[in-house]
Backbone as CSV, one residue per row, in Angstrom:
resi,resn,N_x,N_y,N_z,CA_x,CA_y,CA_z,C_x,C_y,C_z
1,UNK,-11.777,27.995,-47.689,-10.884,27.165,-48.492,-10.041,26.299,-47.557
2,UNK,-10.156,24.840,-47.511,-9.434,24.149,-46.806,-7.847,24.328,-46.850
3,UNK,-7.048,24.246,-45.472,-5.708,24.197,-46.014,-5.151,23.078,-46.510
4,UNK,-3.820,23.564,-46.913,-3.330,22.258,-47.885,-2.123,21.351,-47.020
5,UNK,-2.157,20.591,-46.967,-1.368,19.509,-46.657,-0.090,17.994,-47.157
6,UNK,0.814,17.997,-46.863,1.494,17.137,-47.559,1.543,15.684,-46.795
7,UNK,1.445,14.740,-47.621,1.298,13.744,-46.591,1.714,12.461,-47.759
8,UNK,3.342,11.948,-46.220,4.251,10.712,-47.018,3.416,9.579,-46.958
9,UNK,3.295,8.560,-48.026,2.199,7.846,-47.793,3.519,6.579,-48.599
10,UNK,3.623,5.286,-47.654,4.388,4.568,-48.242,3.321,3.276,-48.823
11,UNK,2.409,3.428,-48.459,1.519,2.220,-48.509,0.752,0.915,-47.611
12,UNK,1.768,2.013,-46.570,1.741,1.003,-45.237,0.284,1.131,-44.313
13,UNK,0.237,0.730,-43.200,-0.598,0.946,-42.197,-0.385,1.935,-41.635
14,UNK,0.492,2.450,-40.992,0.752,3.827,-40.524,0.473,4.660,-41.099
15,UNK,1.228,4.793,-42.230,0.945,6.394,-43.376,-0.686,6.755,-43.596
16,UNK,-1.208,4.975,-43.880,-2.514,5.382,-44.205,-3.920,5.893,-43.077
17,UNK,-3.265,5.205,-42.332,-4.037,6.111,-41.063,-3.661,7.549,-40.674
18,UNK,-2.537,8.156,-40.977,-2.166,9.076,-41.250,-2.458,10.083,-41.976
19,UNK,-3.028,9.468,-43.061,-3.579,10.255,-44.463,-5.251,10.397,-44.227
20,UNK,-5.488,8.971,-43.375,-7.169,10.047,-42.830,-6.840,10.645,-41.703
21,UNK,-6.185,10.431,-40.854,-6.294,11.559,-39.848,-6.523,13.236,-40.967
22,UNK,-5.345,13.015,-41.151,-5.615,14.668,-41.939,-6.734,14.594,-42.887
23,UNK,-7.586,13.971,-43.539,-8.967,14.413,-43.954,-9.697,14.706,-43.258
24,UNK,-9.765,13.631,-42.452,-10.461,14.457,-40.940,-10.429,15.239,-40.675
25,UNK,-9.204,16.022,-40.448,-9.497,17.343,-40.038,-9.348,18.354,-41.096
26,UNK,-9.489,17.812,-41.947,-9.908,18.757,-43.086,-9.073,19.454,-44.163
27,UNK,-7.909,18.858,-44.010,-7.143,19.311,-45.112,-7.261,18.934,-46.396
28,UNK,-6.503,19.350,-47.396,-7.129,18.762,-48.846,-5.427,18.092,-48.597
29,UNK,-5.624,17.173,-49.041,-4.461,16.219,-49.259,-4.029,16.258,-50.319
30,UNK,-1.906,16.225,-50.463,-1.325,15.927,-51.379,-0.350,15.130,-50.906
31,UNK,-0.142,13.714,-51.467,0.494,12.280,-51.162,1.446,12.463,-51.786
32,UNK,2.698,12.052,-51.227,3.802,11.731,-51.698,4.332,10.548,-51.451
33,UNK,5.013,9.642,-52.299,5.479,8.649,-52.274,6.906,8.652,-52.687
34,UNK,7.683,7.982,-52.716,8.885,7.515,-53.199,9.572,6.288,-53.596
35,UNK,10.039,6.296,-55.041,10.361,4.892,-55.162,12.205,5.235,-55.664
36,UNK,12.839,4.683,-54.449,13.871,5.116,-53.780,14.786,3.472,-53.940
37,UNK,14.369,2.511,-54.998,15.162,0.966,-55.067,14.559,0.389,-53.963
38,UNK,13.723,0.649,-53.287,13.339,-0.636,-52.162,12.650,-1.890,-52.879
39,UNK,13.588,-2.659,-52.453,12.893,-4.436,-52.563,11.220,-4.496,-52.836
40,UNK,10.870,-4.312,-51.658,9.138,-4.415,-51.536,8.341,-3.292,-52.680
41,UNK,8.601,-3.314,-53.644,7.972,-2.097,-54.253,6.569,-2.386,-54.857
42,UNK,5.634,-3.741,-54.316,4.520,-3.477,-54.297,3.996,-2.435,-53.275
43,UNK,4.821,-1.907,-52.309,4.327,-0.623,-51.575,3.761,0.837,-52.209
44,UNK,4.687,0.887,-53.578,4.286,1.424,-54.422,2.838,1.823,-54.815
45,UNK,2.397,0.484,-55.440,0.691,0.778,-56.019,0.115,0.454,-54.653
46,UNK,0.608,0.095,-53.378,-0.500,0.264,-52.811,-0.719,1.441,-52.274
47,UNK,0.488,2.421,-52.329,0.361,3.905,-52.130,-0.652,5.256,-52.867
48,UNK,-0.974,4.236,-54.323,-1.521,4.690,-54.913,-3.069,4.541,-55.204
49,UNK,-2.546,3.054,-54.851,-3.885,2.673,-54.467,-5.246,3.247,-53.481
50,UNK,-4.416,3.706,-52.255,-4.622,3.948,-50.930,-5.697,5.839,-51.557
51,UNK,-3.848,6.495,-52.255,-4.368,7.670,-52.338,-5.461,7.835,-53.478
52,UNK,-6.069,6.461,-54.392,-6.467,6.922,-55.410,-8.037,7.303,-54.374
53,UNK,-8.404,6.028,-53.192,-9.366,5.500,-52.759,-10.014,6.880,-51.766
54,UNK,-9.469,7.340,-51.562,-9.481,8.591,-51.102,-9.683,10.354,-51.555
55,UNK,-9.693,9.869,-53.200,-9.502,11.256,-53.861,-8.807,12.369,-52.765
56,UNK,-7.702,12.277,-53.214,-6.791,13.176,-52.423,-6.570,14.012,-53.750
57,UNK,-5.640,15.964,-53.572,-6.170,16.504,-54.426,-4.886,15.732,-56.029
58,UNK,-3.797,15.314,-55.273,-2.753,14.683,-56.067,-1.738,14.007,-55.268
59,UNK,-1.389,12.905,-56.078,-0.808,11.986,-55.908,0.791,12.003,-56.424
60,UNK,1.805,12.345,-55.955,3.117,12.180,-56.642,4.035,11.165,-56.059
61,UNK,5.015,10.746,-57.170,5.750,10.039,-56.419,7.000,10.220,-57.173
62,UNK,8.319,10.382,-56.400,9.730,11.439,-56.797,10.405,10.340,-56.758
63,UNK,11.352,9.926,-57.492,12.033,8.740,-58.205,13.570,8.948,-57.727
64,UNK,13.844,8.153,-56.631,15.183,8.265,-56.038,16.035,7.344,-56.387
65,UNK,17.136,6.593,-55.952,18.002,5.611,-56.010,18.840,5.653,-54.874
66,UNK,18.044,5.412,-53.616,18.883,5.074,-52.309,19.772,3.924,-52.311
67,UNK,19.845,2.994,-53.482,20.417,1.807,-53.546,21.806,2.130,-53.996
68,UNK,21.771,3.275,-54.515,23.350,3.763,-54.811,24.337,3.519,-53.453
69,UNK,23.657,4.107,-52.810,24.462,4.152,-51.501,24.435,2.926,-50.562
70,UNK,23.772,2.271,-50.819,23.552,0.626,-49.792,23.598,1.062,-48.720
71,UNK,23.920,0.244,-47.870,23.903,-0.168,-46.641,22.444,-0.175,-45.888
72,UNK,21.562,-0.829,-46.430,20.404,-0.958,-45.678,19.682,-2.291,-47.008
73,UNK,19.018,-3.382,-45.301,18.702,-4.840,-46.293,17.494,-4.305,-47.196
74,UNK,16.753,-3.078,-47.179,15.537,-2.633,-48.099,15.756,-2.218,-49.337
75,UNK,17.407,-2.028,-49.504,17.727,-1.384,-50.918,18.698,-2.306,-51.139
76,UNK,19.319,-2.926,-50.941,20.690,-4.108,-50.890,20.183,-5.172,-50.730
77,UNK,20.224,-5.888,-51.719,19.459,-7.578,-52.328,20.914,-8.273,-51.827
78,UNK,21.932,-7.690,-51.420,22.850,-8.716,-50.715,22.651,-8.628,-49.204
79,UNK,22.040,-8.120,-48.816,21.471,-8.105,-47.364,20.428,-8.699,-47.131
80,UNK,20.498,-9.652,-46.241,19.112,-10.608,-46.001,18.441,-9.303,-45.143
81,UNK,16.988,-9.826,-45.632,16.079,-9.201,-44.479,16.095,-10.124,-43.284
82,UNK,16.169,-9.972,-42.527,16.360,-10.674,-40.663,14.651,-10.986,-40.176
83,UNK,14.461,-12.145,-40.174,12.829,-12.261,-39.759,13.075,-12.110,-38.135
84,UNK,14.308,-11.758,-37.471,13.938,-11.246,-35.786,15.369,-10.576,-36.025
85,UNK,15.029,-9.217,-35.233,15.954,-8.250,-35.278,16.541,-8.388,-33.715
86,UNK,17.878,-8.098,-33.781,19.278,-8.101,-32.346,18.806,-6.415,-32.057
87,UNK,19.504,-6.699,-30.977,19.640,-5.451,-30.342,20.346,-4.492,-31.136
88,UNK,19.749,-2.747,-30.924,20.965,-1.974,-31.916,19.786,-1.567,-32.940
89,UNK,20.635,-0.499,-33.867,19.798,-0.122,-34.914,19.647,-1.590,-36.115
90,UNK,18.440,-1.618,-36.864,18.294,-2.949,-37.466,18.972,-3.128,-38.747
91,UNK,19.329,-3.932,-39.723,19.876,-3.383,-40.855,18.845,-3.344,-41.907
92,UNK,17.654,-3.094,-41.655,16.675,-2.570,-42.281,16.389,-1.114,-42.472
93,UNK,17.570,-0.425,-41.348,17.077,1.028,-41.003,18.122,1.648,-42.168
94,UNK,17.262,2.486,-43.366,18.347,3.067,-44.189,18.183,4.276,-43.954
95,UNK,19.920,4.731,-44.344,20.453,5.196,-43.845,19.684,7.206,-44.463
96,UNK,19.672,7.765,-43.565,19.019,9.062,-43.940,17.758,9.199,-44.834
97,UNK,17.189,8.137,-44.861,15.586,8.077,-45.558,14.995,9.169,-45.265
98,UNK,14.602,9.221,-43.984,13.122,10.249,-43.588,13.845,11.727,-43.870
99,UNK,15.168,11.853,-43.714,15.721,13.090,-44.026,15.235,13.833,-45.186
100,UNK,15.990,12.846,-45.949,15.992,12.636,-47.828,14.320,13.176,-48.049
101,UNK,13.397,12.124,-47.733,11.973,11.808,-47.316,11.122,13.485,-47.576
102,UNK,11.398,14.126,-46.184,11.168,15.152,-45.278,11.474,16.136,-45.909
103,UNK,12.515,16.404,-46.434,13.489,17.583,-47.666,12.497,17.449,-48.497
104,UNK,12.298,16.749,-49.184,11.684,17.054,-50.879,10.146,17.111,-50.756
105,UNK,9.604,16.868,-49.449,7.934,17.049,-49.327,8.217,18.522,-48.576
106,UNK,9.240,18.908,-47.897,8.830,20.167,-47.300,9.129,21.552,-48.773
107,UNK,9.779,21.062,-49.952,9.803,21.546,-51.204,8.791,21.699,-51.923
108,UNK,8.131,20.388,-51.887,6.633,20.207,-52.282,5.804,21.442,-51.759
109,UNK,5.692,20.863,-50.068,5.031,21.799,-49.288,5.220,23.303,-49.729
110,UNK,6.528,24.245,-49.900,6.486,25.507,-50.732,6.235,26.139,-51.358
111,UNK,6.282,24.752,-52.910,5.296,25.268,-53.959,4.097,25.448,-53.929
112,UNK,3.569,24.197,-53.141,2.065,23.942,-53.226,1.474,25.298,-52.171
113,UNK,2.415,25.974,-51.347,1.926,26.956,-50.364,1.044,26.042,-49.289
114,UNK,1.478,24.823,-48.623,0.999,24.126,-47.593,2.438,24.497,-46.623
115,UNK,1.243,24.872,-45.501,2.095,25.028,-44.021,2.491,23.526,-43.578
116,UNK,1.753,22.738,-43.682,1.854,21.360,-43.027,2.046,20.093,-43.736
117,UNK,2.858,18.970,-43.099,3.618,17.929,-43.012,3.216,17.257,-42.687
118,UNK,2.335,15.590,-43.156,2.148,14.638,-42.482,2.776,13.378,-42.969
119,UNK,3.518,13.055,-41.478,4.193,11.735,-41.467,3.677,10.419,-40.676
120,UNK,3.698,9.288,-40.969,3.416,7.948,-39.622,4.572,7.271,-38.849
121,UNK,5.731,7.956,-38.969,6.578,7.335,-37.671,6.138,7.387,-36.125
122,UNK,7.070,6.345,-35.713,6.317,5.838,-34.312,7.206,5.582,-33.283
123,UNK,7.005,5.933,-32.456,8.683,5.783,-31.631,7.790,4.692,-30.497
124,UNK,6.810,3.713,-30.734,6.641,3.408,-29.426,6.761,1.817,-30.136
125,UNK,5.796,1.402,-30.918,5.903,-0.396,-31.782,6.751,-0.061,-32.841
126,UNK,8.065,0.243,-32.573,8.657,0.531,-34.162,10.014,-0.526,-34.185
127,UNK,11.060,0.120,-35.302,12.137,-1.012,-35.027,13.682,-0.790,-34.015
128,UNK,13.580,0.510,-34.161,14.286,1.505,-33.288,15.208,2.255,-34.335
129,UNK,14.688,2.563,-35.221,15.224,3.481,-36.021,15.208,4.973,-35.365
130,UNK,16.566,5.627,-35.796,16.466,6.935,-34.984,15.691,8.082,-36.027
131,UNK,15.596,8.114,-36.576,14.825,9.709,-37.366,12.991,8.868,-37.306
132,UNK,12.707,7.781,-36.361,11.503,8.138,-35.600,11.403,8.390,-34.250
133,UNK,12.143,9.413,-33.926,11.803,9.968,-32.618,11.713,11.146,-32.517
134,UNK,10.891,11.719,-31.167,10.072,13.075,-31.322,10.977,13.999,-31.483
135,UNK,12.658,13.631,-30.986,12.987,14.872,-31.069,14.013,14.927,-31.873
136,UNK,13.830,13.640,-33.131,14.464,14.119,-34.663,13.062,14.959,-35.387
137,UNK,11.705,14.797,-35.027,10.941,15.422,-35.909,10.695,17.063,-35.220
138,UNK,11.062,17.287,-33.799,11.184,18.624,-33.695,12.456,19.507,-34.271
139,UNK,13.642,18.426,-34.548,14.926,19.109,-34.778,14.532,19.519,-36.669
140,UNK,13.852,19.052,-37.243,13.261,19.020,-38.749,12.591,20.158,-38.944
141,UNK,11.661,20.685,-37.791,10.226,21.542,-37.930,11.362,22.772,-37.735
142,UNK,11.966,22.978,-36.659,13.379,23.883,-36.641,13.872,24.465,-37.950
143,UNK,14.616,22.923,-38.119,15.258,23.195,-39.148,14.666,23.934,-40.888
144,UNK,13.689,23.302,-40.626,12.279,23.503,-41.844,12.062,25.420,-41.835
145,UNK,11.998,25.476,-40.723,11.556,27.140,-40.218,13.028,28.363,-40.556
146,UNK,13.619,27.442,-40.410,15.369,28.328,-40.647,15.757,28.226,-42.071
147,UNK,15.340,27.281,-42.894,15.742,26.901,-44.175,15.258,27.107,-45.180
148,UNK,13.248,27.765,-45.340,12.800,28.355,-46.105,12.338,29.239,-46.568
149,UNK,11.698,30.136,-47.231,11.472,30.767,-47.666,10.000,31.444,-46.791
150,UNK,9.194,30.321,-46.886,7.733,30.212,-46.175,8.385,30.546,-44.601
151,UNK,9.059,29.784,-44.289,9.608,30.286,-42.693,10.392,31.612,-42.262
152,UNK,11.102,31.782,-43.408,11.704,33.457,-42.806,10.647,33.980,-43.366
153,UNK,9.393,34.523,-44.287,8.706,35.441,-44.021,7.340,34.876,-43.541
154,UNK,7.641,34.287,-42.340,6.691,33.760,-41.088,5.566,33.078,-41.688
155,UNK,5.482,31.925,-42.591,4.621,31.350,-42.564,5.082,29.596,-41.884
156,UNK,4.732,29.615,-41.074,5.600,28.561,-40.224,5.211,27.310,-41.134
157,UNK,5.903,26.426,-40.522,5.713,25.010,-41.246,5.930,23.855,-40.002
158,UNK,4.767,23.106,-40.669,4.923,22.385,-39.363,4.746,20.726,-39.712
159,UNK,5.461,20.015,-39.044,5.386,18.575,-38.980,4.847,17.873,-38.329
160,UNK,4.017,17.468,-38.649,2.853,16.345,-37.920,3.228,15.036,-37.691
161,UNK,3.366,13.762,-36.701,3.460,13.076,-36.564,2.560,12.431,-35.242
162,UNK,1.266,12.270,-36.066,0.222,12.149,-34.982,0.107,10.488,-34.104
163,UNK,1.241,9.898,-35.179,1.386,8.218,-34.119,2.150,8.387,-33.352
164,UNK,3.287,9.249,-33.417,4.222,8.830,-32.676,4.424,8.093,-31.155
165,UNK,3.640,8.584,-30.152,3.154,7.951,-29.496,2.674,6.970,-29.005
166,UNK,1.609,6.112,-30.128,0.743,5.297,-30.292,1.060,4.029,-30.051
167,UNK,0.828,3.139,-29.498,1.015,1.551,-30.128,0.781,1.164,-31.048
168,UNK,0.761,-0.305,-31.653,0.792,-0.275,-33.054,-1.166,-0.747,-32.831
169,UNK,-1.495,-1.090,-31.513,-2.917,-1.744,-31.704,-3.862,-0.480,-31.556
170,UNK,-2.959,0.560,-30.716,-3.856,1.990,-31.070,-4.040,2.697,-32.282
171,UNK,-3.220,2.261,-33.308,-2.747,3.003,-34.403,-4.319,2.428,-35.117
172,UNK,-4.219,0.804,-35.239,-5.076,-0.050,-36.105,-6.116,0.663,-35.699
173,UNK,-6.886,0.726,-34.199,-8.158,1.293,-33.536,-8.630,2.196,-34.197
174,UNK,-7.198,3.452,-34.169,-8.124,4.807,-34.444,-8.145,4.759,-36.106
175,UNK,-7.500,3.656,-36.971,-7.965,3.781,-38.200,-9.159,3.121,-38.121
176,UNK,-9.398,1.890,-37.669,-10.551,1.728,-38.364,-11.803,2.432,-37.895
177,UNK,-11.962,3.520,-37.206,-13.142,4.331,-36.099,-12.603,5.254,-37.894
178,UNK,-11.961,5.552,-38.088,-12.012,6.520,-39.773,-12.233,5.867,-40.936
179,UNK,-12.574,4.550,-40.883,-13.160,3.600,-41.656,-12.095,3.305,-42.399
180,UNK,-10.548,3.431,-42.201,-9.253,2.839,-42.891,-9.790,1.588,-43.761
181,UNK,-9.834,0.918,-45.001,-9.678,-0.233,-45.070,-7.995,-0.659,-45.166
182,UNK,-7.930,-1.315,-44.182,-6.188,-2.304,-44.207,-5.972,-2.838,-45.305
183,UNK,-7.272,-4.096,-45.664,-6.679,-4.917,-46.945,-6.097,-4.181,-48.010
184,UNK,-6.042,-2.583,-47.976,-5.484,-2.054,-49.179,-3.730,-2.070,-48.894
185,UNK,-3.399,-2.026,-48.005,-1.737,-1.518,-47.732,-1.011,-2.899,-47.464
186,UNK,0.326,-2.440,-47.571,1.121,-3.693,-47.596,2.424,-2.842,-46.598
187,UNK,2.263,-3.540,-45.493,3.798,-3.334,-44.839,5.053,-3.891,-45.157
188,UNK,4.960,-5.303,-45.340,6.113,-6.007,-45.080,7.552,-5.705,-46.093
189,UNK,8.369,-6.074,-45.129,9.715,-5.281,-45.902,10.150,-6.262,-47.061
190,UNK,9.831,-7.756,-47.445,10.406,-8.304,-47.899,8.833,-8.910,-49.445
191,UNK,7.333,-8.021,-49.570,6.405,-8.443,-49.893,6.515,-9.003,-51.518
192,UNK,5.916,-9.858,-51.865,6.059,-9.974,-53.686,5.448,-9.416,-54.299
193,UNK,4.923,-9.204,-55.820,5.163,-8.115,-56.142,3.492,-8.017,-56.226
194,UNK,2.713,-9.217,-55.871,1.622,-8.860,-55.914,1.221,-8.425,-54.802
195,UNK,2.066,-8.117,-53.900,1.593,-7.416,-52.413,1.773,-8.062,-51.272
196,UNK,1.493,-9.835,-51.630,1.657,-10.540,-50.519,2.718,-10.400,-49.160
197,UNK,2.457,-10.326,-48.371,3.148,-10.507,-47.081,4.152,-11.794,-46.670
198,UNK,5.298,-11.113,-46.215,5.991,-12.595,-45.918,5.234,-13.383,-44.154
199,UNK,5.081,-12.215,-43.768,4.468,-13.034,-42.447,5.730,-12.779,-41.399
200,UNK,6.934,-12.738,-41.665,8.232,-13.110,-40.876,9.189,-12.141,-40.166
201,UNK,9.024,-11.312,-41.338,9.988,-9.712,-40.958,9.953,-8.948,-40.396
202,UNK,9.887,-8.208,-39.048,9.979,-7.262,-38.567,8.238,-6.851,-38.499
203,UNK,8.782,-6.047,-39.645,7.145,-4.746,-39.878,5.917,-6.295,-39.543
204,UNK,6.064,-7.268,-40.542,4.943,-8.158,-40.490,4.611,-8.600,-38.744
205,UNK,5.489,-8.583,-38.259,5.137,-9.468,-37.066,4.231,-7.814,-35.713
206,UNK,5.078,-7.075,-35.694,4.631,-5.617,-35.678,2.937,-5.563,-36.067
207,UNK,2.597,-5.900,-36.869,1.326,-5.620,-37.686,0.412,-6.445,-37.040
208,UNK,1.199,-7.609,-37.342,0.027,-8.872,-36.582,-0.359,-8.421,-35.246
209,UNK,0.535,-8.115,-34.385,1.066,-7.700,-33.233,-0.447,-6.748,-32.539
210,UNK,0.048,-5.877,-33.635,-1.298,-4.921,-33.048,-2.774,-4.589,-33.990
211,UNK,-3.263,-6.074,-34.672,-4.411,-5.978,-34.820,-4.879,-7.632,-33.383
212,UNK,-3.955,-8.096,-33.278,-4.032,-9.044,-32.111,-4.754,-8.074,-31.111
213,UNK,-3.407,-7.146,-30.641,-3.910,-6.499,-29.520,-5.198,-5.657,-29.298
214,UNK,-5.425,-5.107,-30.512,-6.458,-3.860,-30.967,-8.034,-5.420,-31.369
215,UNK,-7.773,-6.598,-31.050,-9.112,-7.568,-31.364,-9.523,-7.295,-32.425
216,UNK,-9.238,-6.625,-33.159,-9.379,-6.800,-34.762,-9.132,-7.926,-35.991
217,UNK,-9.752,-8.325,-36.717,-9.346,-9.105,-37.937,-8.205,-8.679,-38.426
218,UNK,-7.003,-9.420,-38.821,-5.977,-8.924,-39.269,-6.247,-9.571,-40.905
219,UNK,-6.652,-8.242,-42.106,-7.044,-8.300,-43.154,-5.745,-9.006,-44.142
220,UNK,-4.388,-8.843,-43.519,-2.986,-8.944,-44.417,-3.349,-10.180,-45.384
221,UNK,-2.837,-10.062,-46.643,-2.971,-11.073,-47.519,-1.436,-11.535,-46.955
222,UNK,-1.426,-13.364,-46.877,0.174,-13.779,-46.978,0.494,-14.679,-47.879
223,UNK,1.744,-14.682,-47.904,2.475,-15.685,-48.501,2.211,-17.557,-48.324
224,UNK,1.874,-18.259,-48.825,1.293,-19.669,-48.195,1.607,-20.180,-47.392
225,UNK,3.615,-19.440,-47.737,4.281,-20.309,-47.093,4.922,-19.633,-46.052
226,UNK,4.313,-18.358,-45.423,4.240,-17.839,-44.278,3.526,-18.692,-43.145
């Protein structure tokens, strides 16, 4: 019986290379998504999209309102998105996401009786957000092990973050060697609602970035007037 697995899937390029890594190695997949007020919420169906294309064993997605709290341009329509980010954390980076994120899939993970966690943060092509670095996702697996149920009677739990490392043109590589199709996901932070890409923002330029580097076709649908 394969083990079971949880895996955050935003719709992006990362997550979804993420989500075959772990078929690959054989887990039965359960996707989680979140629609948490972010702007771009064609990320949404392409999350679903992604997980329908895949028969994963289920697909959920837990209905937040990070916009209560603002301060980040992904949930705050009075915050421009910045098509080049300053030095410093970006104001794209909201505030306790992957926390928030991480909590309610390692809940998931309990019920469902899955030991394991898969995430696509990246501490190497990213924006410099801090809860993607290795040693906010070891301080989590810790914390994960002290805080549940599955962990005090020793069934460990563990967090995967198999890009972290990666560049963003290694990331593209080892998806498409798992036959990823891209044209399904949508990164960009600012996309319309049919998916399109602005071309300008951060994640978009990131993306281009490393199917450039990785000599790949970059599949992104854009905006015209990108």
């Amino acid at each position: 019986m394969p083990k079971k697995a949880v895996i955050l899937v935003s719709g992006g390029l990362d997550s979804t290379t993420v989500l075959s890594m772990a078929l690959n190695q054989g887990y039965e997949c359960y996707t989680l998504s979140f629609d948490y007020g972010q702007r771009h919420r064609s990320e949404l169906e392409a999350a679903q999209r992604v997980s329908e294309s895949v028969a994963v064993a289920e697909h959920k997605v837990v209905v937040l309102d990070l916009g209560t709290i603002g301060g980040s341009a992904l949930t705050d329509t009075a915050i421009d998105v910045p098509e080049y980010e300053t030095t410093g954390i970006p104001v794209t980076y909201v505030p306790a996401r992957n926390t928030v994120f991480l909590s309610i899939a390692l809940g998931w993970a309990e019920v469902l009786g899955a030991n394991d966690i898969f995430l696509g943060v990246n501490a190497v092509d990213y924006s410099g957000y801090p809860d993607c670095r290795p040693e906010y996702i070891s301080a989590f697996e810790a914390m994960a092990n002290l805080a549940t149920k599955a962990g005090v009677e020793g069934q460990r739990l563990n967090i995967h973050a198999p890009l972290i490392a990666l560049t963003k043109a290694e990331i593209v590589q080892a998806g498409v060697a798992l036959g990823v199709d891209y044209s399904q996901t949508v990164s960009c932070y600012q996309a319309s609602l049919d998916g399109l890409a602005c071309g300008k923002c951060d994640s978009c330029r990131l993306r281009a970035q490393g199917f450039l580097e990785a000599g790949l076709k970059d599949p992104t649908r854009y905006k015209k007037s990108a």
